[in-house]
N, C-alpha and C positions, 0 to 999 in steps of 0.2 A: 566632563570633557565633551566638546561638542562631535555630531558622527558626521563624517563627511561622505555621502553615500559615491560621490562620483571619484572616489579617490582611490586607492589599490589599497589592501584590505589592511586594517592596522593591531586586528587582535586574531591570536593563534584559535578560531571560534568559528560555527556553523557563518558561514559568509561572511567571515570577518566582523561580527555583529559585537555591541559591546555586551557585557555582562549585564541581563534580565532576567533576576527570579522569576515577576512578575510578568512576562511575556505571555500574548495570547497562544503563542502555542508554544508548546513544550516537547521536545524532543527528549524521545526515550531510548538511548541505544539499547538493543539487544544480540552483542555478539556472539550468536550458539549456534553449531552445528552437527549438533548431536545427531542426527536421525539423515546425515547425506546420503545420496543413495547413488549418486554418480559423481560430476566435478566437484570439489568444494573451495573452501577459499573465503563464504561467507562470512566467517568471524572478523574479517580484516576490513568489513566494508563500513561502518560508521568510522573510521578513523582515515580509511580514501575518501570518505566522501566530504567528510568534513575539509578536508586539504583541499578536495577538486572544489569546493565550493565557495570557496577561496577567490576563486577566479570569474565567478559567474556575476555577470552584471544584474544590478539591483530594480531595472528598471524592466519588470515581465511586458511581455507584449499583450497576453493578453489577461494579466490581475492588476497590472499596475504596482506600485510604491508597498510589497506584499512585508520587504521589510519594516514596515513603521509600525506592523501591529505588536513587532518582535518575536523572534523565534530564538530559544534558552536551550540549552542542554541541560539535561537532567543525568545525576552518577548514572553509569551501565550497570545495565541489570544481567551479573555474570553467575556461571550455576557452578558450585565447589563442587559436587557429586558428578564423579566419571560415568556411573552407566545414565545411558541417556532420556531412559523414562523417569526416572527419580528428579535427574534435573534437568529435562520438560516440566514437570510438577512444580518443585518449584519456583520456575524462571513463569508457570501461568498464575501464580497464586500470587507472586510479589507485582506482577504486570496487572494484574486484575485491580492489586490495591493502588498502584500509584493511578491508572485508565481513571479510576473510579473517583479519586478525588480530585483529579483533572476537570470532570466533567462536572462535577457536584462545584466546583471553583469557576465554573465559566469558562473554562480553558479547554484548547485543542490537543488531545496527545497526538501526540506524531511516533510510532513506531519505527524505528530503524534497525532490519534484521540483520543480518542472522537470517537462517533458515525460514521459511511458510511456517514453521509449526509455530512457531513464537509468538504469533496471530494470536490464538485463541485464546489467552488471557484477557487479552486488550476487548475485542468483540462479547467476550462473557459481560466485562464491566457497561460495556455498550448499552448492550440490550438486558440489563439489570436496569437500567436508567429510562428507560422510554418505554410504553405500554406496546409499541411495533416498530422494529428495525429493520430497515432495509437495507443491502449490501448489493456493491459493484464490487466485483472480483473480477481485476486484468491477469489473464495469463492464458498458458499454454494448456496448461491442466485442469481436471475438474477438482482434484484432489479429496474424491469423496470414497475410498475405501476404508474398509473398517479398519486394515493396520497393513503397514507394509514391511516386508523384512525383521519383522515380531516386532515390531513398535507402535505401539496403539496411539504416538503422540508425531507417528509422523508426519514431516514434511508433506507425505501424498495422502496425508486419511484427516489435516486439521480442519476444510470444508464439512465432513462427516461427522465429526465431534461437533463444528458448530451448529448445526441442525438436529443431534442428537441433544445438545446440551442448552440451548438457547432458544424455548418455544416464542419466544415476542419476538423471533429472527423470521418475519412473515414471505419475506422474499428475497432473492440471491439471486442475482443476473451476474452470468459468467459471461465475459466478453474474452474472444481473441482464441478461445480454448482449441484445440487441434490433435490434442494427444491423450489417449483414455481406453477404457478396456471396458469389457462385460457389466462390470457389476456397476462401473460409476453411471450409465447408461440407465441401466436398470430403476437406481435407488432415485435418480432426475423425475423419472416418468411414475415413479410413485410417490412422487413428496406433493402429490394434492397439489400440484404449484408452486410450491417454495422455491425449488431449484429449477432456472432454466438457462440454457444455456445459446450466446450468440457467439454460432463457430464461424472462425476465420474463414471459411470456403463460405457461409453465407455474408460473410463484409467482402469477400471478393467478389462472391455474386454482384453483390449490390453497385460495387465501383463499376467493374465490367461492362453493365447496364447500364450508367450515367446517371444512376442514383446520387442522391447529396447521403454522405454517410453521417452526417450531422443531423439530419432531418430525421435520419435511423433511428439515431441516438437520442434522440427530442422522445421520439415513438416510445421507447424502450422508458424513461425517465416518467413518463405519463402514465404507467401503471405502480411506481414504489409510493411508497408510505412516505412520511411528513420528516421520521428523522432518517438519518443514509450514515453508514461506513463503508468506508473506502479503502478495499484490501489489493495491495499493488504488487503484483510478482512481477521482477522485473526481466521473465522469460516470456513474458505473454505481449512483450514487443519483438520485433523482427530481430533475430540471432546476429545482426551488423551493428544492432547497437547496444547488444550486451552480449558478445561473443565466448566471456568468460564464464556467464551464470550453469550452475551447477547441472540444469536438465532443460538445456538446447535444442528447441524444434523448430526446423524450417518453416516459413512464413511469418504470423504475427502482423500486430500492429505496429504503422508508421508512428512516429514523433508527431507528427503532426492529428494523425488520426485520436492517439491517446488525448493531445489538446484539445479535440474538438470535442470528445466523449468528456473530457473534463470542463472544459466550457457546457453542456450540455447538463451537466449534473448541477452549476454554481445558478445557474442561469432559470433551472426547471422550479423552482422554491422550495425545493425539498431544503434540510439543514442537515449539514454534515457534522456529526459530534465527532467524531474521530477518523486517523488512517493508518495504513500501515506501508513500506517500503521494505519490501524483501529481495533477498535471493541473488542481491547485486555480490560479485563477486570479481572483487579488482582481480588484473591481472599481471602476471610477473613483471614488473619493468614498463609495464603501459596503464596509464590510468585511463583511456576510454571511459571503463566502463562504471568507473566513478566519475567521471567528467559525467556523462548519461545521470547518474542515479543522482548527482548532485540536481542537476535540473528538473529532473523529476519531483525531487521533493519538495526544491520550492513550486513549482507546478501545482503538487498537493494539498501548499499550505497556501498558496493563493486562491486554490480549487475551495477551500475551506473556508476560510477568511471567507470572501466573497458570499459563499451559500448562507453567512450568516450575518451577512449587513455590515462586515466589517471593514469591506472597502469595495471600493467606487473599481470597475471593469472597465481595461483600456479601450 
């Protein structure tokens, strides 16, 4: 059956897409919320988004025809085990193994959370696959303590495991971050460089002063390694365009800002082997903030696409 891109969407499917095993990227839901630590709601959000995504035109402004490379869903990777370390464990071991043959296949995993913790399977397969990995982390948080709330896999300590657990993970640039305490501080200013972070009050500097925050962004991609993952909390945008996500802090990044850090990343030649999309959490009666993470994620997977030759940038 022929796919009519300009048509209102004809299959119950991430953007109305038809059915691709073989898609270059592959969408991995992850609905877990084990380790929330204030709003939740995350587990609902691959199946808003998929709805809100529905509606989103196929034609990006700035990836171009991002559907032609195809984007597939892949079963959820759900955890039987109620306490929530055990199924952290194994919701990272089964995400590890699907990342890993993704990537060994030529294919983009796409993470759809659930929670931040959910990450770190996916990043473990990452940087098993590349002799140096480098990571762009959007969000509010640093999420580098050693456990929060006695959870050693949570939501606020899975940046911490990845540095603890992933030594070819050479550098981590945190964008947007704004909310953080002592220790995460701390552990930044002694990872040799690994961990740095670009805080929202310094992109507000930057705007303020009639900086191009793109050129920033150019700056910042000029110091990562050859391949990139891309870990996307979707509280590390401004709280109006994800009012619902779980741990809500004033400021953040514009929509437009994210695009341009995203343009910046497709554009710098590094090659994105994978990403993730977290922490989106619809909300009662209002899809926002799925309408948001829907775009987001093709944003992602054109962000991707692109970093690896696989389409032409509007």
């Amino acid at each position: 059956m022929s796919f009519d891109p300009n048509a209102a969407a004809a299959y119950n499917s991430f953007f109305g897409l038809p059915e691709r095993p073989d898609a270059a990227v592959q969408i991995i839901p992850v609905p877990f919320e084990g380790t929330v630590s204030y709003g939740s709601g995350t587990a609902k959000a691959p199946d808003a988004i998929r709805t809100a995504s529905q509606q989103v035109d196929l034609l990006d402004q700035h990836f171009g025809d991002v559907w032609r490379a195809g984007l597939h869903e892949q079963p959820a990777i759900e955890a039987a085990e109620t306490d929530p370390d055990v199924a952290a464990e194994a919701i990272r071991l089964e995400l590890r193994r699907r990342v890993a043959d993704c990537i060994t296949t030529g294919r983009i995993p796409a993470i759809l959370g659930g929670e931040h913790s959910v990450s770190l399977g996916a990043i473990e397969a990452a940087a098993d696959s590349v002799p140096s990995l480098g990571m762009i982390q959007i969000d509010a948080h640093m999420d580098l303590r050693d456990a929060f709330e006695g959870h050693r896999y949570s939501h606020a300590s899975v940046m911490k495991n990845v540095i603890a657990r992933c030594p070819t993970v050479t550098r981590l640039v945190q964008v947007g971050v704004r909310d953080f305490c002592e220790e995460e501080i701390e552990f930044a200013r002694g990872s040799d460089d690994r961990v740095s972070a670009v805080f929202d009050a310094d992109l507000w500097d930057i705007a303020d002063s009639g900086q191009s925050a793109r050129a920033f962004f150019d700056e910042v991609m000029a110091g990562m390694p050859e391949h990139l993952y891309i870990s996307c909390d979707v509280d590390g945008l401004d709280p109006s365009l994800c009012p619902n996500t779980g741990t809500p802090v004033p400021g953040g990044l514009t929509f437009n800002q994210a695009c341009a850090l995203l343009r910046a990343v497709a554009e710098s030649g590094r090659r994105v082997i994978g990403f993730d999309l977290v922490e989106v959490a619809p909300g009662m009666n209002n899809e926002w903030d799925a309408n948001v993470g829907a775009r987001l994620l093709y944003k992602l997977a054109g962000c991707a696409l692109a970093s690896q030759g696989q389409l032409t940038t509007a």
